[in-house]
C-alpha positions as CSV (number, residue, x, y, z in Angstrom):
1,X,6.8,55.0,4.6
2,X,7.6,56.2,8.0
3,X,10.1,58.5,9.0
4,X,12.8,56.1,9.9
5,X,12.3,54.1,6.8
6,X,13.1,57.3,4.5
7,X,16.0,58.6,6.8
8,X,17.5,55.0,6.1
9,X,17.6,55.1,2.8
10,X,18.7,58.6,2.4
11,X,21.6,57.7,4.2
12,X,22.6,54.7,2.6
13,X,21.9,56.5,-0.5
14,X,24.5,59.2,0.6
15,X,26.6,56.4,2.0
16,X,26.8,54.8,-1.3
17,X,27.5,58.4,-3.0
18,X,31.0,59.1,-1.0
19,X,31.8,55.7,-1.3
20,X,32.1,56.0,-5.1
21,X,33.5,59.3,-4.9
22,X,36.3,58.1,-2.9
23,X,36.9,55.1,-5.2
24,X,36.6,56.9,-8.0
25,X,39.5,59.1,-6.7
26,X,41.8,56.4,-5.5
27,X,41.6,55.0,-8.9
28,X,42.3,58.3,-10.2
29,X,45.8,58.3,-7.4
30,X,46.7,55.1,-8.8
31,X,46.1,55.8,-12.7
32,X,48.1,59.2,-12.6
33,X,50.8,59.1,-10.2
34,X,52.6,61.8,-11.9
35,X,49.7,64.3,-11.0
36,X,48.8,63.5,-7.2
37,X,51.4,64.2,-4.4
38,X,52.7,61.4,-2.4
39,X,50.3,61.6,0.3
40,X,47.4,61.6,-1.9
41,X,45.9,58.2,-1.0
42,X,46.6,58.8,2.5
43,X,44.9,62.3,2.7
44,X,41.8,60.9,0.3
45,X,41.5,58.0,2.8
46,X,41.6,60.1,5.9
47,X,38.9,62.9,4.3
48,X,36.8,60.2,2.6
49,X,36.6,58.4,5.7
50,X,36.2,61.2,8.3
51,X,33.3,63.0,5.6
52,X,31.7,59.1,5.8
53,X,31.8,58.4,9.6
54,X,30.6,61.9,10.5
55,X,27.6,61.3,8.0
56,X,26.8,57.7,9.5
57,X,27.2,59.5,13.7
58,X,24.3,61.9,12.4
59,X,22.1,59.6,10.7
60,X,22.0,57.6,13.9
61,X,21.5,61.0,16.2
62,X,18.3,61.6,13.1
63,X,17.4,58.2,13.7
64,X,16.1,58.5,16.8
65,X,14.9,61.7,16.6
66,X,12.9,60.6,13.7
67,X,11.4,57.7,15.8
68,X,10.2,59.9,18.2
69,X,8.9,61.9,15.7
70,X,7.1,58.2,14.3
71,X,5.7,57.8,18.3
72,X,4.5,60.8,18.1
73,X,2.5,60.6,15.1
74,X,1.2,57.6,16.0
75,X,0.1,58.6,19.3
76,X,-1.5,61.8,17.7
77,X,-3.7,59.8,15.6
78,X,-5.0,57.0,18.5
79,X,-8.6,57.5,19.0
80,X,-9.2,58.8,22.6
């Protein structure tokens, strides 16, 4: 499995991760308003969403460092 293959997945995985933490919590805003503030689905949206866009900008920065990593490989191994 190459390098950009793996970084995929791991980011989808991690994608997939956050995205169930932050439904898991904006279940638990609408199940127990008398426990969350006001601006709790607001703040959980803003967080969730900022902690899920910054994840996907640097899986796209690794993505093409880890295709240059998969060119060099594959260079490195071309009989001469």
């Amino acid at each position: 499995m190459s390098k950009k293959a793996r970084l995929i997945l791991a980011i989808v995985i991690l994608e997939a991760v956050l995205a169930g933490i932050w439904w898991y919590l904006a279940h638990f805003g609408m199940a127990n308003p008398d426990r969350v503030t006001s601006d709790f689905q607001t703040v959980v949206g803003q967080t969730m969403g900022m902690a899920m866009g910054g994840l996907l900008g640097l899986g796209v920065v690794l993505f093409f460092v880890a295709a240059r990593n998969d060119r060099k490989d594959v260079q490195n191994k071309a009989p001469r």
